[in-house]
PDB file of N, H, CA, C and O in Angstrom:
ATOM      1  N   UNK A   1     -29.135  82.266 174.745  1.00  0.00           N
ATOM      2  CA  UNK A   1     -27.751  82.562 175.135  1.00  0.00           C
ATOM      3  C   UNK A   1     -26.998  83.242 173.984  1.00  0.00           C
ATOM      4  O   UNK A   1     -27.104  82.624 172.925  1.00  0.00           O
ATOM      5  N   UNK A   2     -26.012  84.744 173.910  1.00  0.00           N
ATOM      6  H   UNK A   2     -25.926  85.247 174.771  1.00  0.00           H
ATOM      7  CA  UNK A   2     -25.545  84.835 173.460  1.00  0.00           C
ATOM      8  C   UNK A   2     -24.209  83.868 172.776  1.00  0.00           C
ATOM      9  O   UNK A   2     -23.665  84.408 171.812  1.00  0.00           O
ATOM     10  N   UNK A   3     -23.943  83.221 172.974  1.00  0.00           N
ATOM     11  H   UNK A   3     -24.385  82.783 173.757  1.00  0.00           H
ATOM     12  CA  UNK A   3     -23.025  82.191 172.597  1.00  0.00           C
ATOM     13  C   UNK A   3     -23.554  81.598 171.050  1.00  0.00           C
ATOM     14  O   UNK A   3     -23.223  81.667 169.867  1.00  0.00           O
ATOM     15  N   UNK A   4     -24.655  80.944 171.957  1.00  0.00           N
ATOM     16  H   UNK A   4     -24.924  80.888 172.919  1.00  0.00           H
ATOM     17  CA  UNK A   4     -25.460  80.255 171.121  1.00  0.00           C
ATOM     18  C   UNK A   4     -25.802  80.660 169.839  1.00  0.00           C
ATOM     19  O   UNK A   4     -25.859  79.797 168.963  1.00  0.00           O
ATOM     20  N   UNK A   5     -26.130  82.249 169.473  1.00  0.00           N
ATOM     21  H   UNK A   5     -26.085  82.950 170.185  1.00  0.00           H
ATOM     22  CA  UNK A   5     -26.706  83.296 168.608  1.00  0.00           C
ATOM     23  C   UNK A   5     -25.441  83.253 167.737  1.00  0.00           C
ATOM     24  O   UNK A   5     -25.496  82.992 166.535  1.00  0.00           O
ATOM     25  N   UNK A   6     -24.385  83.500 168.340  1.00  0.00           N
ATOM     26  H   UNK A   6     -24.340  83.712 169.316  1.00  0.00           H
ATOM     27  CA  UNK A   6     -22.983  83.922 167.397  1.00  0.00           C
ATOM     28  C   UNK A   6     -22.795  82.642 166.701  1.00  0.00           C
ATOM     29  O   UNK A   6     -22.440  82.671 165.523  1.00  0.00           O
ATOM     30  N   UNK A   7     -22.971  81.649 167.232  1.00  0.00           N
ATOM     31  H   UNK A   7     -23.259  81.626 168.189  1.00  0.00           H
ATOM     32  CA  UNK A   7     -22.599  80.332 166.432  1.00  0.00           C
ATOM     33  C   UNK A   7     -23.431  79.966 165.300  1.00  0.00           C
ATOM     34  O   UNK A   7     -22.938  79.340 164.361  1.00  0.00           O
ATOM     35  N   UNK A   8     -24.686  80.313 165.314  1.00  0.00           N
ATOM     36  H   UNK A   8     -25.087  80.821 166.077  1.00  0.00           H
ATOM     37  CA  UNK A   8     -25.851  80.156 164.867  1.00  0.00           C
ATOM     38  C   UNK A   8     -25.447  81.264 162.972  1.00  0.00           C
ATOM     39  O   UNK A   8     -25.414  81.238 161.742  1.00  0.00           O
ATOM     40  N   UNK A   9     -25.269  81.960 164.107  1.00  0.00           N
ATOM     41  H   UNK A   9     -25.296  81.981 165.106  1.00  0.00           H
ATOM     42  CA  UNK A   9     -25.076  83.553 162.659  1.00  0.00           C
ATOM     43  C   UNK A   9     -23.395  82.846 161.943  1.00  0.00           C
ATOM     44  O   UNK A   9     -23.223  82.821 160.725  1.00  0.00           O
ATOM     45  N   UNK A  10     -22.712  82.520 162.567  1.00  0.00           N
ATOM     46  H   UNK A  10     -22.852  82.540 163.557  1.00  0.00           H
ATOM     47  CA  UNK A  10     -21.236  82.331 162.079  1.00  0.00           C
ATOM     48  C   UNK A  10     -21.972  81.413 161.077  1.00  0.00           C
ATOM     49  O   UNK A  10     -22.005  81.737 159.890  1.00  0.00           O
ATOM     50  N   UNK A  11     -22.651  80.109 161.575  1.00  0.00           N
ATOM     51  H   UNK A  11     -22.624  79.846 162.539  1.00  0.00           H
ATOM     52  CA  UNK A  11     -22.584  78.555 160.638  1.00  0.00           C
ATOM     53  C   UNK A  11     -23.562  79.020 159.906  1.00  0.00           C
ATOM     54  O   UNK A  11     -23.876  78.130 159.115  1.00  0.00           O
ATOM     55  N   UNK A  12     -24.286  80.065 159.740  1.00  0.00           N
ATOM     56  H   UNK A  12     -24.031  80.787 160.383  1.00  0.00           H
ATOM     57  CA  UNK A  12     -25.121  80.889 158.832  1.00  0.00           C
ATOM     58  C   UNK A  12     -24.236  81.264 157.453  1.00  0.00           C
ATOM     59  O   UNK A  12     -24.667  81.181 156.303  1.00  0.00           O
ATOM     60  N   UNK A  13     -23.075  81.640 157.800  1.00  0.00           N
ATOM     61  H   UNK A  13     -22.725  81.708 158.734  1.00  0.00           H
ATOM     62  CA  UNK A  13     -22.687  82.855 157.082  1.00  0.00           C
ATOM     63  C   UNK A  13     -21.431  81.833 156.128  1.00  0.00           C
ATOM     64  O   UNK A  13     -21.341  82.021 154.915  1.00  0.00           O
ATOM     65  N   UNK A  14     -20.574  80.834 156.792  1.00  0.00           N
ATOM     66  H   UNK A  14     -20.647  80.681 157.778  1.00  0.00           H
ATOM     67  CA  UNK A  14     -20.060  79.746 156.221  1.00  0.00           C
ATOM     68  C   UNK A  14     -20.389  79.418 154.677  1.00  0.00           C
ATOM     69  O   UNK A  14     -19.460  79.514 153.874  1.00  0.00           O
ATOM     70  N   UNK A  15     -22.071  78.917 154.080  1.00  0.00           N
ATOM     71  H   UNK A  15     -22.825  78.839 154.732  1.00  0.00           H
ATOM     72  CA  UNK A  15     -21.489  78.823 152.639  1.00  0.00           C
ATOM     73  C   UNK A  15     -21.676  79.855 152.216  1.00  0.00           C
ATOM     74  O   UNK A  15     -21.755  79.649 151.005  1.00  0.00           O
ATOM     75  N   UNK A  16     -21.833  81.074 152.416  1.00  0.00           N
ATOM     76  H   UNK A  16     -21.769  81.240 153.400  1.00  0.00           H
ATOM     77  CA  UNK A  16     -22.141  82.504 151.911  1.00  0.00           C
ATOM     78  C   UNK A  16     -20.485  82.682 151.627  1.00  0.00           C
ATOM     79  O   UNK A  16     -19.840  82.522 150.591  1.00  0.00           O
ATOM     80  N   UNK A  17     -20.163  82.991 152.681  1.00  0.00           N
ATOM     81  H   UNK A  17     -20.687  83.120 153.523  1.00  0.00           H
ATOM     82  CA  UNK A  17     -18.537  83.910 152.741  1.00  0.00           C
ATOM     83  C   UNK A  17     -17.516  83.201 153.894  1.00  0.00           C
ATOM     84  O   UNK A  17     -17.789  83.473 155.063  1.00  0.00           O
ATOM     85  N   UNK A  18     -16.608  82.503 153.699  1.00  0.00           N
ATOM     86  H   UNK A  18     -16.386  82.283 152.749  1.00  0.00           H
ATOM     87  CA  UNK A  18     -15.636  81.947 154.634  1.00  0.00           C
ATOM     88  C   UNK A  18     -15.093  82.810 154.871  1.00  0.00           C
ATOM     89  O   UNK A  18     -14.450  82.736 155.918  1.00  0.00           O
ATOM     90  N   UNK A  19     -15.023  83.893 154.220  1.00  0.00           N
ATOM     91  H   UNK A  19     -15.545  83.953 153.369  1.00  0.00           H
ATOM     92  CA  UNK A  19     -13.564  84.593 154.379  1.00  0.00           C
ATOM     93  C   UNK A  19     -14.154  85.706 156.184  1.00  0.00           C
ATOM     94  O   UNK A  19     -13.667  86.029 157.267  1.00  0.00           O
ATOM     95  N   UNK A  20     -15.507  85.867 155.369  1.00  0.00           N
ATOM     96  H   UNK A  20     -15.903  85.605 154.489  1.00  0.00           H
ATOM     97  CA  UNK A  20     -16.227  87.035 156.140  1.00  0.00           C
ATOM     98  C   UNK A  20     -16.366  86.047 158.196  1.00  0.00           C
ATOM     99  O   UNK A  20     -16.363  86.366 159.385  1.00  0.00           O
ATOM    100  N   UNK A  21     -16.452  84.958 157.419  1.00  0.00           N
ATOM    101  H   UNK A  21     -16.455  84.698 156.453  1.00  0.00           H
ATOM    102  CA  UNK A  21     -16.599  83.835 158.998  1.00  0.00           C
ATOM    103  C   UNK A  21     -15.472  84.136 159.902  1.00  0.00           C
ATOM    104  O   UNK A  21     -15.570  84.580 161.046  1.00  0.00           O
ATOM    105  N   UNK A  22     -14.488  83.871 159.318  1.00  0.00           N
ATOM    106  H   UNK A  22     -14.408  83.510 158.389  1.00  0.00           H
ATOM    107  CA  UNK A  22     -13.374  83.509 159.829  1.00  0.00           C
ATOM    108  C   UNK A  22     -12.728  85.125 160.484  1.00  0.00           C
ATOM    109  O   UNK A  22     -11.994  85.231 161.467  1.00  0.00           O
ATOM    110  N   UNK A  23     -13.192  86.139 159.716  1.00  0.00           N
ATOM    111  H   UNK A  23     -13.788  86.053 158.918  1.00  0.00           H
ATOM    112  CA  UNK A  23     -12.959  87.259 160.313  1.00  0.00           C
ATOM    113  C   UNK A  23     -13.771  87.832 161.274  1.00  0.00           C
ATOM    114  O   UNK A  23     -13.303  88.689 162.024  1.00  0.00           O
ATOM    115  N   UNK A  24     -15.531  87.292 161.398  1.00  0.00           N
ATOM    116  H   UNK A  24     -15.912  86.596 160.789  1.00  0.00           H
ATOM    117  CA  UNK A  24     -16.087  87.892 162.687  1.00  0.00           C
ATOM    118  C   UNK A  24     -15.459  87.167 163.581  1.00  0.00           C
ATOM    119  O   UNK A  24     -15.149  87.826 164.574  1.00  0.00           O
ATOM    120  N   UNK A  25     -15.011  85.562 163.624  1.00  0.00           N
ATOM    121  H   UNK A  25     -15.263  85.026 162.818  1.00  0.00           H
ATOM    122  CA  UNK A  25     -14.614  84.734 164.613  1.00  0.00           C
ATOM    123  C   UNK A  25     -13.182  85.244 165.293  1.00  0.00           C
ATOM    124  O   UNK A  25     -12.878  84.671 166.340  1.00  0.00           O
ATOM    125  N   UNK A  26     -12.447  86.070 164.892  1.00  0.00           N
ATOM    126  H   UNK A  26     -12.694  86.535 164.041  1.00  0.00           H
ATOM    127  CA  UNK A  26     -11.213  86.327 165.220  1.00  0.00           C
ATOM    128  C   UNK A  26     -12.246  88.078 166.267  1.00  0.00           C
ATOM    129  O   UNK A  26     -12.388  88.224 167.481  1.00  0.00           O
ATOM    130  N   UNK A  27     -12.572  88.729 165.474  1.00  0.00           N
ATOM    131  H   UNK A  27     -12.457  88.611 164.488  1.00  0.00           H
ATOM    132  CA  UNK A  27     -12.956  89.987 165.878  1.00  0.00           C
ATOM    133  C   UNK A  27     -14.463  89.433 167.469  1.00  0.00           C
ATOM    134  O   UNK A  27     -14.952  90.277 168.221  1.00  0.00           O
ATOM    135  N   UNK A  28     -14.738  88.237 167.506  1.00  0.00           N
ATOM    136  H   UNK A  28     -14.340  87.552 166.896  1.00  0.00           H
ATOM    137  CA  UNK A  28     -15.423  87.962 168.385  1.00  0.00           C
ATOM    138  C   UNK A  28     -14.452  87.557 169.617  1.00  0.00           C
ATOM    139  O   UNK A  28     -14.825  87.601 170.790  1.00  0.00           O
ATOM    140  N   UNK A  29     -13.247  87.186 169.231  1.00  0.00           N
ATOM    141  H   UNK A  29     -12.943  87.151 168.279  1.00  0.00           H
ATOM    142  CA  UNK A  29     -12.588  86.664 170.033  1.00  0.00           C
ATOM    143  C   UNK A  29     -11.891  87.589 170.905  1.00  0.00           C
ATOM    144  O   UNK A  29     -11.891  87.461 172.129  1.00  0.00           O
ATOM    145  N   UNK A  30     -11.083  88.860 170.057  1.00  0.00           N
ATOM    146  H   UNK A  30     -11.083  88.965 169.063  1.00  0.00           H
ATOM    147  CA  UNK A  30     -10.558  89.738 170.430  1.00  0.00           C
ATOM    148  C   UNK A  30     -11.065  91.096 171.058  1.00  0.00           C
ATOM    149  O   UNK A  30     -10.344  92.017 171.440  1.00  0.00           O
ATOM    150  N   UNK A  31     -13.079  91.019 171.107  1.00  0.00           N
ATOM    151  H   UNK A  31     -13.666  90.271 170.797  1.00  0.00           H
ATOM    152  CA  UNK A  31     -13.527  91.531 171.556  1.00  0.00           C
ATOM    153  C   UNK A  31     -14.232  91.281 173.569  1.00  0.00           C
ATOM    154  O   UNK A  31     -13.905  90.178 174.008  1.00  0.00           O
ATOM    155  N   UNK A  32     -14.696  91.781 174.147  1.00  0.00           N
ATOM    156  H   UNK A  32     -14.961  92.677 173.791  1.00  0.00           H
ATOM    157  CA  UNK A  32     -15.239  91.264 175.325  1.00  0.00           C
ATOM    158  C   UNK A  32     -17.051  91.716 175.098  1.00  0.00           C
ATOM    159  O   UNK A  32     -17.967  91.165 175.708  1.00  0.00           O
ATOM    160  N   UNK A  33     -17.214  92.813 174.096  1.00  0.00           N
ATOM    161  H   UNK A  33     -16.469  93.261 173.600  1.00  0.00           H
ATOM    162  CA  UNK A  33     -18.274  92.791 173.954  1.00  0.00           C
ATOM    163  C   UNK A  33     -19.167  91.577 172.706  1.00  0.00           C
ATOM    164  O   UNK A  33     -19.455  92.037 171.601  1.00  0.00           O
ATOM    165  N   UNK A  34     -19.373  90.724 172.893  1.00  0.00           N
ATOM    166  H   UNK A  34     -19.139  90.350 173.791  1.00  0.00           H
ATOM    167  CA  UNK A  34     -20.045  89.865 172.213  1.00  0.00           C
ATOM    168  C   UNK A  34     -21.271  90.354 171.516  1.00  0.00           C
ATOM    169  O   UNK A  34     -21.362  90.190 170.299  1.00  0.00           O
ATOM    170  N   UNK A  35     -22.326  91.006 172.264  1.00  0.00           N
ATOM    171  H   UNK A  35     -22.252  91.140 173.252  1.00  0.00           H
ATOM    172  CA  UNK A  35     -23.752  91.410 171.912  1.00  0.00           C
ATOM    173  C   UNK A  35     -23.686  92.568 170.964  1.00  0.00           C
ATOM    174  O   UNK A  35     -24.587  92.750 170.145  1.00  0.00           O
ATOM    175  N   UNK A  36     -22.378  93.555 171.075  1.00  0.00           N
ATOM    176  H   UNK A  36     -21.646  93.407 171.740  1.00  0.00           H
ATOM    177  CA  UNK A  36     -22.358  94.609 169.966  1.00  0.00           C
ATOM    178  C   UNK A  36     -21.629  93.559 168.868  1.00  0.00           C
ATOM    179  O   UNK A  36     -22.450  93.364 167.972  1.00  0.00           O
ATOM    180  N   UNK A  37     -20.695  92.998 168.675  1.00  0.00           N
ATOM    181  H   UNK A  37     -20.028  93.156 169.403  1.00  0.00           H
ATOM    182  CA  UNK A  37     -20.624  92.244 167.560  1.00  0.00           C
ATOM    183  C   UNK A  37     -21.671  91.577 166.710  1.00  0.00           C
ATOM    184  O   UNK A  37     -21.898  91.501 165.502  1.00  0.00           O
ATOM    185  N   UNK A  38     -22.100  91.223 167.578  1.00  0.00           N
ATOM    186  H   UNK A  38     -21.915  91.285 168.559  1.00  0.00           H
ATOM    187  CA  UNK A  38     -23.435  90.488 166.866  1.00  0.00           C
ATOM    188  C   UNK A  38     -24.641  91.516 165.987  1.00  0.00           C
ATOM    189  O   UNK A  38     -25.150  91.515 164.866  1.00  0.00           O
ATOM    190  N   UNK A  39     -24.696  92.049 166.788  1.00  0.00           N
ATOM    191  H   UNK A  39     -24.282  92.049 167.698  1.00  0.00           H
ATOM    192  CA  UNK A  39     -25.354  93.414 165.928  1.00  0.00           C
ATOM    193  C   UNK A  39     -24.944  93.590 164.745  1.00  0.00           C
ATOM    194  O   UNK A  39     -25.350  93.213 163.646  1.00  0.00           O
ATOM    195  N   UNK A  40     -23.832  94.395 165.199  1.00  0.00           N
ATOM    196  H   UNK A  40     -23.502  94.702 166.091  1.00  0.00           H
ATOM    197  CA  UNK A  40     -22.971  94.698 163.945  1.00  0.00           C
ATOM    198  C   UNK A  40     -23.307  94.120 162.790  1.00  0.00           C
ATOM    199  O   UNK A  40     -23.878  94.660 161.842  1.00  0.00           O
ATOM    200  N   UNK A  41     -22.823  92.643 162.910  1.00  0.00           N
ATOM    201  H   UNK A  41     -22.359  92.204 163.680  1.00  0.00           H
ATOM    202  CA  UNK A  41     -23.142  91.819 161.619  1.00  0.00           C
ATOM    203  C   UNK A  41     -24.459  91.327 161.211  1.00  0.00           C
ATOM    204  O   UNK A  41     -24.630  90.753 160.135  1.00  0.00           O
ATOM    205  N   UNK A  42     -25.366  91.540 162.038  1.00  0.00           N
ATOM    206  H   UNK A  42     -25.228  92.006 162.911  1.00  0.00           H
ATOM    207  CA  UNK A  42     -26.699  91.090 161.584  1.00  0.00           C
ATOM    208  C   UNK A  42     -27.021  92.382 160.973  1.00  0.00           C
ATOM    209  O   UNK A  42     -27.965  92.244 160.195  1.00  0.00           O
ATOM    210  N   UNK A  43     -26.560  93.666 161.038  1.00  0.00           N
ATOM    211  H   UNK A  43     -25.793  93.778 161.670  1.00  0.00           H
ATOM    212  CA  UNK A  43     -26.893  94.669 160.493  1.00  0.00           C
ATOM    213  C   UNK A  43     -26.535  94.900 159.194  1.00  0.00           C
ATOM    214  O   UNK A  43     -27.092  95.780 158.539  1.00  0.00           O
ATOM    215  N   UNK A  44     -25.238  93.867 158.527  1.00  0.00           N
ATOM    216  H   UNK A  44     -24.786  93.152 159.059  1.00  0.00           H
ATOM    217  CA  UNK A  44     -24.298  94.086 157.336  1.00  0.00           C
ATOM    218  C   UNK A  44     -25.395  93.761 156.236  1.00  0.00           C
ATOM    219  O   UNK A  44     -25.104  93.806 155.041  1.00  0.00           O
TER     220      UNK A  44
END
C-alpha cells in the first residue's frame, strides 16, 4: 500500500533530518498525487 511506503520512508528519514520529515509530510498532504511524491524523495 502506498500509505504504508510513505510512512515507512518518513520514520526512515526522522533521525537523519526532522526538518526534511516534516516538510515531505506537509507537501504529502497538500498533494493528491502520493506515488510521485514518493519518488521524488526516494530519488533525493
Amino acid at each position: 500500500m502506498i500509505h504504508k511506503d510513505i510512512v515507512i520512508l518518513v520514520e526512515v528519514q526522522i533521525p537523519v533530518k526532522l526538518q526534511f520529515k516534516l516538510q515531505f509530510v506537509k507537501e504529502v498532504k497538500s498533494c493528491t498525487d502520493l506515488l510521485e511524491i514518493k519518488m521524488k524523495y526516494v530519488n533525493i
